[in-house]
N, C-alpha and C positions, 0 to 999 in steps of 0.2 A: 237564610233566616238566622237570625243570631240566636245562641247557646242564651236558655236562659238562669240566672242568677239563683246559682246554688249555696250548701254552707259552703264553708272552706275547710272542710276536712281534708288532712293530707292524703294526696292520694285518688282524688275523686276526681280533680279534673284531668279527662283525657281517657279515661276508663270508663268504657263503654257499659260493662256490670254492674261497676259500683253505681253510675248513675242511674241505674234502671233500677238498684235497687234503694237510693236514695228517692228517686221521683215517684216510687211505684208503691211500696212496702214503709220505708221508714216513717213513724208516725201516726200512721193509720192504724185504728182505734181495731181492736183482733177481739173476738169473744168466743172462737172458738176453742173448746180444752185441747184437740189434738196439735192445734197450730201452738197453743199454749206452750205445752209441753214441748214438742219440737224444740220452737224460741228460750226454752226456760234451759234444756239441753245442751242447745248451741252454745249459747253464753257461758255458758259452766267450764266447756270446750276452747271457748277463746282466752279464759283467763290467763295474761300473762303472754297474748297474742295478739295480734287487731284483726278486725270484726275480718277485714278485706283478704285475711288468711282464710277465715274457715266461711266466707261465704265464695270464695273459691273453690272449696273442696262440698259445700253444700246437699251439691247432686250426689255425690262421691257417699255421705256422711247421710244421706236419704236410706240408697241404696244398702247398703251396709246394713242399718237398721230397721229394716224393714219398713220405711218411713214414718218412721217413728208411730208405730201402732202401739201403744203401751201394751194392749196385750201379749203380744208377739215379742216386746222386749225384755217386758217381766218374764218371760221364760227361756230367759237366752240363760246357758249351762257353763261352764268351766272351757269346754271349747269353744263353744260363740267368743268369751273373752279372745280365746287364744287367736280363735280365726280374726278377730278385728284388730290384733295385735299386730295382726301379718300384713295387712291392708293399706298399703302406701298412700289410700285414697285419700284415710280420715287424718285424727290426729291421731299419734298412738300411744297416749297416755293410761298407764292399765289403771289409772288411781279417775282418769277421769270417764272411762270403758265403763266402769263397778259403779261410778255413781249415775251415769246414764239409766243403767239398768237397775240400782236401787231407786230411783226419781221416777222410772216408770210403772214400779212395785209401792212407790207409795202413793201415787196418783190412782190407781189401785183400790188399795187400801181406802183413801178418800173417798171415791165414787160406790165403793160398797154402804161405806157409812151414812153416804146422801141418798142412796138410793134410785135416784134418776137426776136427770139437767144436764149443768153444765158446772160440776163443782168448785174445779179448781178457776174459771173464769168467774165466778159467784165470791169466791174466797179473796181473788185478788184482786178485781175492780171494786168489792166490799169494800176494802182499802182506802178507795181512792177519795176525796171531798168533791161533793156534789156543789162545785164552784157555778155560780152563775156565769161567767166568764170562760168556762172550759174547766180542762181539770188538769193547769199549769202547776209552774213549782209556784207561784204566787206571785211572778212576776211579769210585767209586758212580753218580756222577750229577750231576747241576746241577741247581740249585734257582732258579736268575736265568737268565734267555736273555746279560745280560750275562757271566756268568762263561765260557762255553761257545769257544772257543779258536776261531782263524780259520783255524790252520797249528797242522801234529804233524810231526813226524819224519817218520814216514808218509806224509802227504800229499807232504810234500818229493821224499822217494821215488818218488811214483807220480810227480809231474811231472815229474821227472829220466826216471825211464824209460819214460814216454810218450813225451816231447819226442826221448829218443834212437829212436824207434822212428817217428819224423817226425810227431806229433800238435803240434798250435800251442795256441794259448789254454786253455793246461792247466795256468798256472803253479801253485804249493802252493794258495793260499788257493782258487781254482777247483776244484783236487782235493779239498779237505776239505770243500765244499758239494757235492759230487755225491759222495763216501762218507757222507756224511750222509743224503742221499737218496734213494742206494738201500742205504742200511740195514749198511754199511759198520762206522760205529758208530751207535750208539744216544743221540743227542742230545735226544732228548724230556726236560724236566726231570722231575724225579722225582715232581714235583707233577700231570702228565699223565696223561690217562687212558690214552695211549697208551706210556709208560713201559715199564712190566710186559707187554703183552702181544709189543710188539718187543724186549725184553729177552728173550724166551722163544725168539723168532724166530733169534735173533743165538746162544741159547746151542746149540738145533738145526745152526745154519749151523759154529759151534766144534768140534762135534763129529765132524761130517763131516770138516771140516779136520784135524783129529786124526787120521780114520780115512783121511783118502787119497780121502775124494770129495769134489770139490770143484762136482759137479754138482746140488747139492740143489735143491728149488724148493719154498721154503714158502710158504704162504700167509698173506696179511694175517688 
């Protein structure tokens, strides 16, 4: 059976991971806050790395952090840092260790204030334009991985009002790899076999925005 037609990220063809988690996860439309979080995490993590570093170390960066329970991380101490310092699993950036564990302290913070739901999923698909078409950067699609933008308004946006809401390692360009990734927009180029069916994902996820739910939960 032939290999079907992926982006062209470097890296992807012949890696058995990467492409399970290209065909499985990327793009697909996420509302839940702990998966949020997790994704909002990881990113912060990869700054200055590629994605295929730390979703290598994933399991590794689970484990470590209790899988990412915010409760459990907001109360990680002076030796939680130290002990994740020592941990060849993760990354071992103490500057990116602290903002982990303040990002789960103020997610936190947030869910106290809303009271119940799903706040930080509420906060940043709130964000997003309830596109008749999906909820793209505004255009068909990309055909080159090169063409596909690093930073949108948008992103700018969610970083601005993360950062005011005490989130660190969230600058634009971090924001628009983690709306990428949980399906935010629809970056698959148009030549992917996964284009069309997260296009369908994204145009479900529009609608709801239209109609005032913003709790949907579709499936890959």
């Amino acid at each position: 059976m032939a290999e079907p037609k992926r982006c062209d990220w470097p890296g992807l063809a012949g890696d058995g991971l990467y492409q399970a988690y290209h065909d499985a996860e990327w793009g697909v439309p996420v509302h839940d806050d702990q998966r949020l979080l997790e994704k909002l995490i990881l990113e912060g993590f990869q700054s200055g790395l590629s994605w295929l570093t730390i979703l290598r170390k994933r399991e590794a960066f689970r484990q470590a952090f209790d899988q990412f329970d915010p409760e459990q991380v907001a109360r990680y101490s002076g030796a939680d840092v130290a002990r994740l310092m020592a941990d060849a699993g993760i990354v071992r950036s103490r500057a990116k260790i602290e903002a982990a564990i303040g990002n789960a302290r103020a997610y936190l913070d947030m869910r106290e204030r809303a009271g119940a739901g799903q706040p930080l999923a509420a906060l940043l698909w709130g964000l997003m334009p309830a596109r008749p078409d999906g909820l793209g950067s505004g255009v068909a699609g990309y055909e080159r991985h090169g063409d596909v933008p690093a930073v949108t308004p948008v992103s700018t946006e969610m970083a601005k009002v993360l950062k005011s809401r005490g989130f660190r390692f969230v600058g634009p360009t971090t924001a628009y790899a983690f709306m990428q990734s949980v399906g935010m927009v629809n970056d698959h180029l148009v030549t992917c076999h996964r284009h069309g069916p997260c296009a369908a994902l994204q145009r479900s996820v529009a609608v709801g925005l239209r109609n005032g739910r913003r709790r949907l939960n579709p499936r890959p």
